[in-house]
N, C-alpha and C positions, 0 to 999 in steps of 0.2 A: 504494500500500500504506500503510495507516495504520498508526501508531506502535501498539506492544503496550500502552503503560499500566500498566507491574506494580503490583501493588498495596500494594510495601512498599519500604521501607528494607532495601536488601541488606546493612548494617551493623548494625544497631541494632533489627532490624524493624518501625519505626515506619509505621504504616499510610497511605497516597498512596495516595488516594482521586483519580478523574479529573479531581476540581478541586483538586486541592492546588496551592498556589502554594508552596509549599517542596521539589519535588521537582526534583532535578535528576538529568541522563542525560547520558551520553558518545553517540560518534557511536554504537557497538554498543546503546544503549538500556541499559545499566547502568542499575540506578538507583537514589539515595543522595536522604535527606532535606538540606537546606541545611545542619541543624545539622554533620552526618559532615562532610559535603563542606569545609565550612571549618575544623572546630576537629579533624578526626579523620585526614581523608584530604588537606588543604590541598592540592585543585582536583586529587587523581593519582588516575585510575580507577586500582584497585588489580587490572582485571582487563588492562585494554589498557594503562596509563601516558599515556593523554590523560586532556583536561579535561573541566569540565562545563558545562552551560547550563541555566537553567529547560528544563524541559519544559513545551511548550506545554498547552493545557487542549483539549479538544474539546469542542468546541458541545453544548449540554442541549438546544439547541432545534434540530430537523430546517428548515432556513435553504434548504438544496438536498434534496432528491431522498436518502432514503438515506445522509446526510452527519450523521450524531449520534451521541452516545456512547449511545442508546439504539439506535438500528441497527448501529451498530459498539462494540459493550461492551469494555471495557476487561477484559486480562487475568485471572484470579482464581489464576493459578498462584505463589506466594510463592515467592522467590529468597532465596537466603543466598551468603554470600561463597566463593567455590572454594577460595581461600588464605587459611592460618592468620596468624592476627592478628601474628604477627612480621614474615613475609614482605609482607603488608601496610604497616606501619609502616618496614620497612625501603625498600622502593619509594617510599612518599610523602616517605621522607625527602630520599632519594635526587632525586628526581626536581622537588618543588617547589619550586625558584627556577631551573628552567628551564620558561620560559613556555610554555604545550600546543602555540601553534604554530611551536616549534621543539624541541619531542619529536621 
């Protein structure tokens, strides 16, 4: 099963496009631009309370069989945050200086 790809910033709705190299996603595929992630949300999905990792890029070019972000297109549905920006800041507060993997 290939990763959804969404196509924004669930903070900020800054738009991550399949190749962004600024998007990062928790294990659930959250997904927050670099900037959130480090100066807003300091590495706490504010949906789960894990961390985050670059999101990989999917191949422009059909390499295997079926295997490209034009045979497998990246989401187009935009996400926003389920919890109010308090709730938010109050979890990342909470939560980052302990390191994701021992959340």
């Amino acid at each position: 099963m290939a990763l959804e790809l969404r196509p924004n910033c669930e903070y900020c709705d800054k738009d991550l496009p399949p190749d962004a190299t600024d998007a990062r996603i928790c294990t659930y595929e959250c997904t927050f631009c670099a900037d959130c992630v480090d100066t807003r949300l300091f590495n706490v999905c504010p949906n789960c309370g894990g961390g985050f990792t670059p999101r990989p890029i999917r191949p422009a070019t059909e390499w295997r069989p079926g295997l490209s972000v034009a045979k497998r297109p990246p989401s187009s549905q935009r996400r926003t945050l389920s919890h109010d920006m308090s709730e938010v800041e109050a979890l990342s507060h909470r939560l980052r200086d302990i390191p994701p993997e021992r959340r």
